[in-house]
Structures are given as structure tokens and as C-alpha cells.
N, C-alpha and C positions, 0 to 999 in steps of 0.2 A: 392600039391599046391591047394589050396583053389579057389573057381569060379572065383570069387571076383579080387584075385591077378595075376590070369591069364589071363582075362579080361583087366586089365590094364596093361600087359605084352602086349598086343597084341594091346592094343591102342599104347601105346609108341613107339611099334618099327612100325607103319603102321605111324606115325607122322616124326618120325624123318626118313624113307626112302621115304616121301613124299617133306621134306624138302631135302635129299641130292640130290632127283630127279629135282626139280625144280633148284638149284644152277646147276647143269651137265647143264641141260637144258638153263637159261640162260649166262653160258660160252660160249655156242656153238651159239648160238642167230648172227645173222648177223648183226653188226651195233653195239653191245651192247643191253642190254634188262633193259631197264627202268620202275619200278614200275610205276610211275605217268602218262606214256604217253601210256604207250602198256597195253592190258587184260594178264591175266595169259592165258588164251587158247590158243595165239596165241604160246605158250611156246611149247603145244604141235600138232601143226599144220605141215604138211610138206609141204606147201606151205612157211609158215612164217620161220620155222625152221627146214630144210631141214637135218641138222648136226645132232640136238637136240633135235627135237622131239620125236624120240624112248625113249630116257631118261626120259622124264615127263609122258607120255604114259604111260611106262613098269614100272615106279612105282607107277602113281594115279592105275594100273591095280592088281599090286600086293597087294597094300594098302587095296583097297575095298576087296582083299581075307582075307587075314588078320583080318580086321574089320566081 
């Protein structure tokens, strides 16, 4: 596998387990988790998201390895 193609291998899946962390994340959201009115941080706060913070956490954390 070529630099180039494994490089993009490893963007893609650090995107799309950034996206399924963030949905896990606002499921678990108290209230519902609204794009317009709440920050995405609060997504992974355990004050804000007690349920669901580990979910946006454990995957913006795995992402940046990945990356």
C-alpha cells in the first residue's frame, strides 16, 4: 500500500469514528443536543453529558491517534 493511500485510509476512518462518536454522544445528551443552540464541547463535558461524554472523548482521543 502506497504512503499516499494509507494516509487516506487513516483520515477516513479517524472521520468517520469522529462522526459515530459524536451521534453516541448526542443520543446520550440530556434534553436532546441541538446543533444551533449548544457548542459541540459541551458534547464531551461530564458535567453537560454525564451519559455521553466518554463517547465523544474516547473517539476525538482515538481520532488524533489515528491522524
Amino acid at each position: 500500500m502506497s504512503a499516499c493511500r494509507h494516509a487516506v485510509t487513516l483520515y477516513t476512518a479517524s472521520l468517520l469514528l469522529m462522526v459515530l462518536g459524536s451521534v453516541l454522544a448526542a443520543r446520550r445528551f440530556p434534553g436532546g443536543f441541538d446543533i444551533a443552540y449548544t457548542v459541540m464541547s459541551a458534547l464531551a463535558s461530564r458535567k453537560h453529558n454525564p451519559e455521553g461524554g466518554m463517547w465523544f472523548s474516547g473517539a476525538l482521543a482515538v481520532a488524533m491517534i489515528l491522524l
